[in-house]
C-alpha positions in Angstrom: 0.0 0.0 0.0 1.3 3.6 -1.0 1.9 6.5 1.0 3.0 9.7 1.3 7.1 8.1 1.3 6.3 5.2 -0.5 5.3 6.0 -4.2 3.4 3.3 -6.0 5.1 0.6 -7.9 4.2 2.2 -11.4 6.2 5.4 -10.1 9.9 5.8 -9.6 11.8 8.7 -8.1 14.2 10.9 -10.6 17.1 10.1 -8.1 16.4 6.1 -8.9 16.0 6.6 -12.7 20.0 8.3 -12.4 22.2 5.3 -13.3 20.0 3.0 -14.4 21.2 0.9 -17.5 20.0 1.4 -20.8 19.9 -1.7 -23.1 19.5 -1.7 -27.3 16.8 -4.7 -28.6 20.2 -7.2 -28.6 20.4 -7.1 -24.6 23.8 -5.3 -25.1 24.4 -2.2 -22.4 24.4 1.0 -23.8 25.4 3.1 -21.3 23.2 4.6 -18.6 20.4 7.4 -18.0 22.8 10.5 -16.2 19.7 12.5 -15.4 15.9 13.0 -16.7 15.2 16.4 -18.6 11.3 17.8 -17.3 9.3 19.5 -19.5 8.8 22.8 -17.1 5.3 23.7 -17.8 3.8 20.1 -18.4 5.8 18.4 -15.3 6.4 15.4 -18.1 9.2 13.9 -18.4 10.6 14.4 -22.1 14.1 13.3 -22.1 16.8 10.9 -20.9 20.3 11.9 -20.9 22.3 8.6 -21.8 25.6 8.3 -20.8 27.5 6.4 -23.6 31.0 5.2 -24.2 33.1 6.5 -21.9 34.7 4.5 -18.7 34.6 5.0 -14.9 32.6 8.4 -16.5 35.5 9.8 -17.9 34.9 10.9 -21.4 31.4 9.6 -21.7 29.1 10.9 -24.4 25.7 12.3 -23.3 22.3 11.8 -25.7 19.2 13.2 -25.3 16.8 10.1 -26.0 12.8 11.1 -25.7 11.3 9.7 -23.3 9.0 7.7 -25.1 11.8 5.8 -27.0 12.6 3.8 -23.8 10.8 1.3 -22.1 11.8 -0.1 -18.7 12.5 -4.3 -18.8 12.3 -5.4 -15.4 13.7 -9.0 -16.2 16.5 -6.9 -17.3 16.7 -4.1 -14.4 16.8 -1.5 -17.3 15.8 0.6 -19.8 15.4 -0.6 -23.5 15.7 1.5 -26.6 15.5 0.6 -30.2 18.7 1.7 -31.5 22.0 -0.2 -32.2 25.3 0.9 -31.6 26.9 1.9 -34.5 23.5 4.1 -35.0 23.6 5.4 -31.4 27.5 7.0 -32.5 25.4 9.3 -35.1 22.7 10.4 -32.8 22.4 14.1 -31.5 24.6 14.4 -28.4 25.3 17.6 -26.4 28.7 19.0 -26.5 31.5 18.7 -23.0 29.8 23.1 -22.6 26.1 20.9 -22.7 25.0 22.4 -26.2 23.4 20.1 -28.8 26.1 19.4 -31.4 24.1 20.0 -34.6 23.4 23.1 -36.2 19.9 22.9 -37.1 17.0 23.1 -34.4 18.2 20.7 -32.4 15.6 19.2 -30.2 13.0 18.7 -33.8 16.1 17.0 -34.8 16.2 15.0 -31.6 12.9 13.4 -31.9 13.0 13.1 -35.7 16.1 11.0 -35.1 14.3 8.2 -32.7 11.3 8.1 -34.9 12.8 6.5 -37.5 15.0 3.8 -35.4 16.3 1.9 -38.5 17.5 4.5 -40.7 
């Protein structure tokens, strides 16, 4: 039974959703969500930063992913996205000053970019 401390099961805190593993459809680890980006006047979650390719977190790569590209796996303690690899290394990421590296709108190109998984 939920209460005011205890959140019910289909809810997790933001702090809890930090570090959890990110998995592509071939149950290899991605990388990890650093933080959740909140959509300030909704209160929706839109994005999750993943952490990619780095080690110990030295000279990871951060994407945006929406939101609704990831669903969590509980057999696998994770989130899974549709996206491979090789595919993830041409995503939009944000630059080391926290900028989107691309130079069109960024964020249209953000979503544009995980609805279409297999180009």
């Amino acid at each position: 039974m939920a209460n005011a401390t205890t959140p019910p099961k289909r809810l997790i805190a933001s702090s809890k959703v930090a570090g959890t593993a990110v998995f592509n459809l071939k149950g290899e680890r991605l990388g990890h969500v650093d933080e959740v980006m909140i959509d300030k006047q909704s209160g929706a979650v839109a994005y999750a930063v993943l952490a990619f390719g780095g080690f110990l977190g030295f000279n990871d790569h951060h994407f945006p992913l929406p939101w609704s590209a990831l669903r969590y796996d509980p057999a696998m303690d994770g989130y899974v996205v549709e996206i491979d690899r090789d595919r993830l290394e041409h995503a939009p990421r944000f630059t080391p000053g926290g900028a989107l590296e691309t130079a069109d709108p960024g964020w249209a190109r953000v979503d544009t970019f995980y609805r279409n998984p297999g180009a």
